[in-house]
C-alpha positions in Angstrom: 0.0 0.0 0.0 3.1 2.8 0.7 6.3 2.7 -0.6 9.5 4.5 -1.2 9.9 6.1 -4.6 12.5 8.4 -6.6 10.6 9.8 -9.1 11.8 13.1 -11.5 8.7 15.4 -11.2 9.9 16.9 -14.5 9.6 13.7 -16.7 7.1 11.7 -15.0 3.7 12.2 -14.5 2.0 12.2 -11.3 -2.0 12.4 -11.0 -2.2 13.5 -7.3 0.7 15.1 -5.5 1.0 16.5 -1.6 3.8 18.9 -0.8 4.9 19.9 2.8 5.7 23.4 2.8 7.0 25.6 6.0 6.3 28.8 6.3 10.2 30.2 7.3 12.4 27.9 5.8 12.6 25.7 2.2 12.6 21.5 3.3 13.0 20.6 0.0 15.9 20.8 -2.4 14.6 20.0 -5.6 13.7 22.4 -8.2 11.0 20.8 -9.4 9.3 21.0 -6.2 10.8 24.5 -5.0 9.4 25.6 -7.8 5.8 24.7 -7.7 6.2 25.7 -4.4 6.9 29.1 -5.7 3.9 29.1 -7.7 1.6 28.3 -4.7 3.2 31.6 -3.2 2.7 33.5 -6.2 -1.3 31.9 -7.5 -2.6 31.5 -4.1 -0.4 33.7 -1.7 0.0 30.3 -0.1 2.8 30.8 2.8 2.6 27.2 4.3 1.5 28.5 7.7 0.5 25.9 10.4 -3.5 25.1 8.9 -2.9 26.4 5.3 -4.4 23.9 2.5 -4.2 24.8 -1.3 -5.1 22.8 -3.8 -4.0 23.7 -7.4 -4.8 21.9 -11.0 -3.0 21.2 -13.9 0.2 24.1 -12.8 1.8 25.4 -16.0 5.2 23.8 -16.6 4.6 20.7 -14.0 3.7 17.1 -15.0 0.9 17.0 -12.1 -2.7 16.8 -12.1 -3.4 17.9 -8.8 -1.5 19.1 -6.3 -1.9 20.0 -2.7 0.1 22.1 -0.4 0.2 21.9 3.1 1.1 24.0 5.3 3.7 22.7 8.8 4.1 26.2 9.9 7.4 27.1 11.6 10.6 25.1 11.2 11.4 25.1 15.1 8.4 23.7 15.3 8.4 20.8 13.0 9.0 17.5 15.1 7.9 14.0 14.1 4.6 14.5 15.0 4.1 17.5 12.7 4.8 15.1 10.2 2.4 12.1 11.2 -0.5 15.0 11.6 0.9 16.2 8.1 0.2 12.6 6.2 -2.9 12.2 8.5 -4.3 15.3 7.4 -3.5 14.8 3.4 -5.0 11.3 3.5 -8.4 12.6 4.8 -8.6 15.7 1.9 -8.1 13.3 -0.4 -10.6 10.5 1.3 -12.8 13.4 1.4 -12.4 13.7 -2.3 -12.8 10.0 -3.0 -9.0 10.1 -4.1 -6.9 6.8 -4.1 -3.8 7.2 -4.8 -1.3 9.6 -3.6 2.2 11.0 -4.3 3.9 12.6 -1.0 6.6 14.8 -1.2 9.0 14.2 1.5 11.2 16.9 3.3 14.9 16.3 2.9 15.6 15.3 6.9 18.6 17.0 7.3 16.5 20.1 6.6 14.4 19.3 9.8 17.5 17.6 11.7 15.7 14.6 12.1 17.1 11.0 11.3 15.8 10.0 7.9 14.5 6.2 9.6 12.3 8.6 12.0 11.1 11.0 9.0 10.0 7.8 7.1 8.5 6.0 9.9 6.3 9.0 10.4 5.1 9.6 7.4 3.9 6.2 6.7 2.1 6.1 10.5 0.3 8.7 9.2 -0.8 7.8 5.8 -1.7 4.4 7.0 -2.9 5.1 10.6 -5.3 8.2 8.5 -6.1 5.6 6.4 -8.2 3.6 9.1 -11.8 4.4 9.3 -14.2 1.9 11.8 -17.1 1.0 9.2 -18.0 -2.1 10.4 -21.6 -1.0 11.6 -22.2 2.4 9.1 -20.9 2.2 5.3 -18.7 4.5 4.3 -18.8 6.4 0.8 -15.2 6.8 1.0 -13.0 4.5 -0.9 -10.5 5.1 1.4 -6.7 5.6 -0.3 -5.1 2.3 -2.3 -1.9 3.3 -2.7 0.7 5.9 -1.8 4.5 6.5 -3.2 6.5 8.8 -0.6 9.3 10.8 -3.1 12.2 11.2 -2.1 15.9 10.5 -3.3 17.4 7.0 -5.2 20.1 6.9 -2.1 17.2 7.2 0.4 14.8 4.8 -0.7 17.7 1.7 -1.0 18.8 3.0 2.7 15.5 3.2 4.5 13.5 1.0 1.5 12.0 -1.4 4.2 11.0 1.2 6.8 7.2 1.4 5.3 6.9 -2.7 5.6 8.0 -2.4 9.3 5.6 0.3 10.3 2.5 -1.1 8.4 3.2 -4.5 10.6 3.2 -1.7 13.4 0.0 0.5 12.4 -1.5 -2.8 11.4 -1.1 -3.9 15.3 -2.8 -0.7 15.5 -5.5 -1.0 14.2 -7.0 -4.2 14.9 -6.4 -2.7 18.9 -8.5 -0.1 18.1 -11.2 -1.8 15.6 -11.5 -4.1 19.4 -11.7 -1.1 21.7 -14.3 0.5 19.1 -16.5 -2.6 18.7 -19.7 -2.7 21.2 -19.7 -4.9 24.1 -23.0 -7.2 22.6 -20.1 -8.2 19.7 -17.3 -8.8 22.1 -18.0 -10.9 24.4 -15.0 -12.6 26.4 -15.5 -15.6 24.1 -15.9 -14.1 21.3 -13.2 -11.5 21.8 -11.0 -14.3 22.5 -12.1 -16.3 19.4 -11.6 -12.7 17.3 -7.6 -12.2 18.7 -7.0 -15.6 18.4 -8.1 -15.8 14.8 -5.8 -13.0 13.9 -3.0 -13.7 16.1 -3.0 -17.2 14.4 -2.5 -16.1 10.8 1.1 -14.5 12.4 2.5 -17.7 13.8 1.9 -17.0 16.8 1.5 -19.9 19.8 -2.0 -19.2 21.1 -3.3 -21.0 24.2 -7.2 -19.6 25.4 -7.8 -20.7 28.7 -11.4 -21.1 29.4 -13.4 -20.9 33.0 -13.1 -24.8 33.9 -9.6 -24.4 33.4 -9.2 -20.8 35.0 -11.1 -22.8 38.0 -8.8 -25.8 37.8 -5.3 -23.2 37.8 -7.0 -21.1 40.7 -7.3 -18.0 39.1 -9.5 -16.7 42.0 -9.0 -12.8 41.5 -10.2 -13.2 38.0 -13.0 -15.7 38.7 -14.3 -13.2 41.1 -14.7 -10.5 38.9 -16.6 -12.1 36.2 -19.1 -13.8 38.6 -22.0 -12.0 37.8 -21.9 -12.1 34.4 -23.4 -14.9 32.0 -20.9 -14.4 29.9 -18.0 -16.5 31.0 -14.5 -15.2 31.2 -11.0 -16.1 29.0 -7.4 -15.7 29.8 -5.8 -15.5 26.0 -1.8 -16.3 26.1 0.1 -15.1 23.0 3.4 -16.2 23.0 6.6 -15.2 20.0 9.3 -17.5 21.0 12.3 -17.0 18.1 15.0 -19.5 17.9 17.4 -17.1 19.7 16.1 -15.8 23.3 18.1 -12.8 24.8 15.2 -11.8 26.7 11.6 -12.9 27.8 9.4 -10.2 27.8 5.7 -10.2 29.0 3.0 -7.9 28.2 -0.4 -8.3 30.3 -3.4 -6.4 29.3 -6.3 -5.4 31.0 -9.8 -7.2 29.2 -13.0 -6.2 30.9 -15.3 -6.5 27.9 -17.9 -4.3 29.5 -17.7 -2.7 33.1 -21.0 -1.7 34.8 -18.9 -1.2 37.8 -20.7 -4.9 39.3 -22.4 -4.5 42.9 -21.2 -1.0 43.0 -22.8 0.2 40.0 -21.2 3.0 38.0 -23.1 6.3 37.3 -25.5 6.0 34.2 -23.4 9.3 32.0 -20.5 7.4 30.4 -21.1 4.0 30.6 -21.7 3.2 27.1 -18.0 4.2 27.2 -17.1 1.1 29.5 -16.8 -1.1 25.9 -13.5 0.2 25.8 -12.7 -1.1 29.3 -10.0 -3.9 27.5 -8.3 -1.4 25.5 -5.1 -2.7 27.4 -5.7 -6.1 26.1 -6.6 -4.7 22.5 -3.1 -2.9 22.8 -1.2 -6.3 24.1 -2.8 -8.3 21.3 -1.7 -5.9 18.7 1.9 -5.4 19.7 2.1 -9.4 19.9 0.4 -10.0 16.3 3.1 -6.8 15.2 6.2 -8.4 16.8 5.2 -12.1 15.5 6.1 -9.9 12.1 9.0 -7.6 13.0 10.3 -11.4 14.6 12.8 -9.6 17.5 14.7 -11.7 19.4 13.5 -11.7 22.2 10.5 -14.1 23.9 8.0 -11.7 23.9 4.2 -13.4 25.8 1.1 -11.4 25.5 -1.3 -12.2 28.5 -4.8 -11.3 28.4 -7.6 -11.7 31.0 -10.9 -11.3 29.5 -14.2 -10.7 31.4 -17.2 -9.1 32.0 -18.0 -7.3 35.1 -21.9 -7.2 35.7 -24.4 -7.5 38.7 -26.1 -10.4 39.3 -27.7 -12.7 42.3 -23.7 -14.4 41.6 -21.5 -11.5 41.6 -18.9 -10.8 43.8 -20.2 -8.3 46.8 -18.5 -5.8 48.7 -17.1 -7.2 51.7 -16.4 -11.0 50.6 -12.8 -12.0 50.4 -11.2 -14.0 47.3 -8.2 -16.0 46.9 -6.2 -14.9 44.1 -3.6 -16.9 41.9 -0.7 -16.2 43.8 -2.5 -17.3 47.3 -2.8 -13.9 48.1 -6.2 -13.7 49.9 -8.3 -10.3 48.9 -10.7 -8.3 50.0 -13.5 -6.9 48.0 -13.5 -2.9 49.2 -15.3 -2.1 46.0 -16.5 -4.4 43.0 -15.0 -1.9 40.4 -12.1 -1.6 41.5 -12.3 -4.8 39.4 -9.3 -4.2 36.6 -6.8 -4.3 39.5 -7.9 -8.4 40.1 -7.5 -9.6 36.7 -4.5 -7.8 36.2 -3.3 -9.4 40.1 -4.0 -12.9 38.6 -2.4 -12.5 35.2 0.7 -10.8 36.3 1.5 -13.5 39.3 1.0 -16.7 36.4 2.7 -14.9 34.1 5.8 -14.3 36.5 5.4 -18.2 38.0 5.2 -20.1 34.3 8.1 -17.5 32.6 9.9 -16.2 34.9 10.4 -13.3 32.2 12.9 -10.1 32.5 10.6 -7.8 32.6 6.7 -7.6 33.3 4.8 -4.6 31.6 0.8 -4.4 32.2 -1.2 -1.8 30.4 -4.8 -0.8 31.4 -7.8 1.6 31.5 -7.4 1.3 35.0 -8.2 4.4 37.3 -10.3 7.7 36.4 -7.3 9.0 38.7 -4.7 8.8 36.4 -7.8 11.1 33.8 -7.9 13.1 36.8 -4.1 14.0 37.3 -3.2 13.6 33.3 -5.8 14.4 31.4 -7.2 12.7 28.2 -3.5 12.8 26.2 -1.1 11.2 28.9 -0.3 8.0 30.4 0.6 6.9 33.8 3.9 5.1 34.4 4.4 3.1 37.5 7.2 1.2 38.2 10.3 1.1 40.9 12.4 0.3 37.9 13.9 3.8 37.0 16.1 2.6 33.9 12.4 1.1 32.8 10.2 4.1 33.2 13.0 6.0 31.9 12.7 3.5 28.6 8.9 3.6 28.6 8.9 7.8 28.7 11.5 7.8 26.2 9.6 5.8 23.7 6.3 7.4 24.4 8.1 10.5 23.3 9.3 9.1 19.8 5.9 7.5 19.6 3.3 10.6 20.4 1.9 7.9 23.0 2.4 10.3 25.9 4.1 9.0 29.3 4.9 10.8 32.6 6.2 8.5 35.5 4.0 9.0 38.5 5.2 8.1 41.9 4.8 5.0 43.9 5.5 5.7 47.4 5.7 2.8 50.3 3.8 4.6 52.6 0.8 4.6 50.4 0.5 0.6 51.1 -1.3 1.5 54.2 -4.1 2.5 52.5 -4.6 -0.9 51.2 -4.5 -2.6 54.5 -7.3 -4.8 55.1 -8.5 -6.0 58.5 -9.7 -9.6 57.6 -7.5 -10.4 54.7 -3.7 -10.1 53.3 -4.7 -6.9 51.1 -8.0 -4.8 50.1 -8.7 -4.2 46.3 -9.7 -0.3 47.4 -7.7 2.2 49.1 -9.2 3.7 52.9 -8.4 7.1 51.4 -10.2 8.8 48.4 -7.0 10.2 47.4 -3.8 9.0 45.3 -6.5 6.5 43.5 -3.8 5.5 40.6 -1.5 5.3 43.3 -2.6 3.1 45.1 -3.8 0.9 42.1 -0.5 0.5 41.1 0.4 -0.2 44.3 -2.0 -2.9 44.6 -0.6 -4.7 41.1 3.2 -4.2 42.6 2.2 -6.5 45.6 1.7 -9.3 42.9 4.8 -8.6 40.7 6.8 -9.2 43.6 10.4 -8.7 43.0 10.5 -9.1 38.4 11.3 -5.7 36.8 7.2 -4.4 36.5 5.9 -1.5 35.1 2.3 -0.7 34.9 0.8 1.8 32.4 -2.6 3.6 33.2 -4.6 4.5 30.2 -7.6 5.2 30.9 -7.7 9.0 29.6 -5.7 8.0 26.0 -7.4 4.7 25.1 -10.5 6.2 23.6 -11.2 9.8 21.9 -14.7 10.7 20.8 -13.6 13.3 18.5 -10.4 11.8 16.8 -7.9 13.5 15.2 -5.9 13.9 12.1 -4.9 10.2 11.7 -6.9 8.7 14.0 -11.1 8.6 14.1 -13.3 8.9 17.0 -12.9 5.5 19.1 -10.4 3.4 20.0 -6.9 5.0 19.7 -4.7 2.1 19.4 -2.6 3.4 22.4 0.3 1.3 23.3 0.8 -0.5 19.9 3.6 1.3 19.2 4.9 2.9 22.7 5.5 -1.0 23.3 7.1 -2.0 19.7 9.5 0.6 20.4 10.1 -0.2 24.2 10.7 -3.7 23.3 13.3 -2.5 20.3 15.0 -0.5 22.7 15.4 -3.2 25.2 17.2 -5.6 22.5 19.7 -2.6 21.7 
């Protein structure tokens, strides 16, 4: 679908063309290009500020239908998301105008002083990530785009050549996470979600093992058992497992599945809750890194773990006050049924750490309207004691766009999950530090591994979308993970 291409403007023709342009400085050093630039300035005083769009026909003295010019605004300013938003934003004016194939003019990188591997990769994550649109239950009149050719130099495209096949294994990861998050609760049951990664997940190679509730019984998976109690709909654990020939580390990924969340005894408020579909965005974002990196093929032994329930009232589910035993033996205290993330992610973590003793633990969830609270809806929560790890996770969130700020974990704070009748309380005494002491909660079951956990309940889901992403599911944590997991093997 995108590729790398040297092509001369001046002898080929090229029906649909989009050219960067900043507003302060020339990116581009052909003359072709510089020039049609120069004729945007001229026709349609076009200055290529930050949210200038001109489209021009048939330009004297150029071999191209249609072009479009697109403003990035000041140089400074351009950074790698600039340049995702730019390809986002060029693939929707052309979806809008039922366009399928596209030409994109890329800026020489030395220009922007970026690396030209990072100028690629972005550009493709937005032409394919902007490609995406969730039509599953509403038909879409656009066509959506077939093709794109990113231009650029003969020495470029053999040195970076395979950089769009890498990313579209990425952004394909992507979006399957967020076609999951998006889909409504009645279609994605914990069977049926299960039966949906597994299907994909299979066509990658991947190992998949799908645990089903006589075995969950049979392995003592008490925390998760619990939790899905009062719903008919019987819960999955789904184990996704990349194992290459060559091992330097074992990596496990555990993601938070609740399909739906009605909050269980203690109901949740009516305003939102149609929202509560997207409750297993961490599992959605688990599945799709796995079903990327069974492509990409590290070296590493990378397992994706993923609970799945539902968490609904019933005459069976799980009541305030009743006390569980979870996986690890741990015996817990049900403060508040949902607070009901926290168990499934108590379960999976402790197997997960018992049957692979990996390197390094990383669980990702829509866990606490806390982390909203203290963050907002475009940053994640990192937890961890591991500073070289939370260092690694901020570091690619920042490449990535998938926003991370390390929060603190403080001892003290265990307190607050003291429980009078058991070893621990699923709900904090104070109505403070809520993502705090979630995290908190989960450490207690990682025990001594190198564990991070990553709140996302304010990035998993946007209802308005944005330039190369729709409203829904966002895909969060597709690629902050690829990249964590490339970083690791450095």
């Amino acid at each position: 679908m995108i590729s790398l291409k040297s092509i001369d403007l001046s002898k080929k023709k090229v029906s649909n063309l989009v050219v960067p342009v900043c507003e302060d400085a020339p990116i581009h050093d052909r003359k072709a290009l510089l020039s049609l630039i120069e004729q945007a300035r001229i026709i349609g005083n076009f200055k290529g500020g930050a949210k200038e769009v001109l489209t021009l026909y048939d330009v004297p003295g150029a071999k191209v239908h249609r072009i479009t010019f697109i403003g990035l605004g000041e140089l400074n300013k351009i950074d790698l998301e600039k340049l995702r938003v730019f390809t986002g934003k060029a693939v929707r004016l052309n979806a809008d105008d039922k366009q399928t194939q596209l030409t994109i003019a890329a800026p020489v990188p030395a220009k922007l002083g970026v690396a030209p591997d990072d100028l690629f990769t972005s550009l493709c994550e937005g032409v394919v990530l902007g490609n995406h649109t969730f039509s599953v239950y509403k038909k879409s009149e656009k066509p959506g785009l077939k093709k794109a050719d990113i231009l650029t130099t003969a020495d470029l495209v053999k040195a970076c050549g395979t950089v769009p096949e890498k990313t579209s294994a990425i952004c394909r990861g992507t979006i399957l996470a967020r076609d999951w998050v998006t889909t409504p609760s009645n279609d994605k049951k914990p069977a049926t979600l299960a039966t949906s990664i597994k299907s994909a997940a299979s066509k990658t190679g991947l190992k998949v093992t799908v645990l089903d509730e006589k075995e969950l019984k049979q392995k003592k998976f008490g925390a998760m058992l619990a939790v899905s109690a009062g719903s008919n709909n019987k819960p999955r654990l789904v184990i996704l497992d990349h194992k290459p020939k060559k091992v330097v580390k074992t990596i496990v990924l555990v993601g938070k599945g609740v399909t739906f969340d009605s909050g269980g005894i203690n109901l949740k408020p009516s305003a939102g809750m149609e929202l509560m579909k997207s409750d297993m965005a961490g599992a959605a974002a688990v599945a799709g890194t796995l079903i990327s990196i069974a492509t990409l093929k590290p070296d590493a032994r990378v397992i994706g773990v993923l609970p799945l329930v539902e968490n609904m009232p019933s005459g069976t589910a799980t009541r305030p006050g009743d006390i569980i035993t979870s996986f690890a033996g741990k015996t817990v205290e049900i403060g508040n049924t949902d607070a009901e993330g926290r168990l499934i992610l108590a379960d999976a973590i402790a197997y997960a750490n018992k049957i692979y003793k990996p390197d390094t633990i990383i669980d990702m969830a829509t866990l606490t309207g806390a982390c909203v609270m203290a963050l907002g809806e475009k940053i994640a929560g990192v937890f961890t004691h591991n500073e070289n790890l939370a260092r690694q996770i901020v570091a690619a969130g920042g490449h990535t766009q998938e926003r991370c700020w390390q929060m603190p974990m403080p001892d003290d704070y265990r307190e607050y999950m003291k429980s009078k009748f058991a070893d621990i309380c699923n709900m904090s005494s104070s109505r403070w530090g809520g993502a705090i002491t979630a995290a908190l909660f989960l450490s207690a079951f990682a025990e001594s591994v190198s564990w991070a956990h990553i709140d996302i309940a304010g990035v998993a889901y946007s209802d308005k979308g944005s330039d190369y992403c729709g409203p829904g599911g966002t895909g969060f944590g597709v690629r902050l993970l690829n990249r964590v997991i490339e970083q690791m093997l450095v």
